[in-house]
C-alpha positions in Angstrom: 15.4 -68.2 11.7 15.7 -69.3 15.8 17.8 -66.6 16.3 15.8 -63.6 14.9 16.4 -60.2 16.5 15.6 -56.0 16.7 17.0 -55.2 13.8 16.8 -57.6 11.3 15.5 -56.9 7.9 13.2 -59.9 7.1 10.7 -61.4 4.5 7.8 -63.2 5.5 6.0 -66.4 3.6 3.3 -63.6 2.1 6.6 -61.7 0.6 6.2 -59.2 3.2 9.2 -57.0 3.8 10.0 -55.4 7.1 12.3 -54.3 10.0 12.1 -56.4 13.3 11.0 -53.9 16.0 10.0 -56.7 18.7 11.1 -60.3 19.6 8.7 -62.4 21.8 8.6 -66.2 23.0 6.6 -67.0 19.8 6.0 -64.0 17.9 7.7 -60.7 16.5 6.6 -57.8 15.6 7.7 -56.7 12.3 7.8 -52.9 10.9 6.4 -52.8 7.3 6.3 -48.7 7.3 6.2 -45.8 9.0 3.9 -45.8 12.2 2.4 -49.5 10.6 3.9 -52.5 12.7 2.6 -55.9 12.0 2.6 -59.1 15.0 3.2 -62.4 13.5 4.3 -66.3 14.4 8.4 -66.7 13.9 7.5 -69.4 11.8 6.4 -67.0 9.5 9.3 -65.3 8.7 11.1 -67.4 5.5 14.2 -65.2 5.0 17.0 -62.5 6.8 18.3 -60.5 4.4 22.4 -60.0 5.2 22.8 -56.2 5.3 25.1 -55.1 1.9 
């Protein structure tokens, strides 16, 4: 998870899904739909999905 970048497809510990549109120092901002982008801590992000 300390290497999380644009791109990634990730889950959060509230089983939010989403698309990483924005890495900061302590936050990123995760994409959950269209034109809806959500801020959170790194530390909540639990899982990155491997592309198939």
């Amino acid at each position: 998870i300390g290497n999380l970048k644009t791109g990634d497809r990730v889950v959060t510990n509230a089983g939010i899904h989403g698309l990483i549109s924005n890495v900061k120092e302590t936050t990123v901002l995760v994409k959950v739909a269209d034109n809806v982008k959500i801020e959170m801590d790194k530390s909540a992000i639990t899982n990155v999905l491997k592309e198939a």
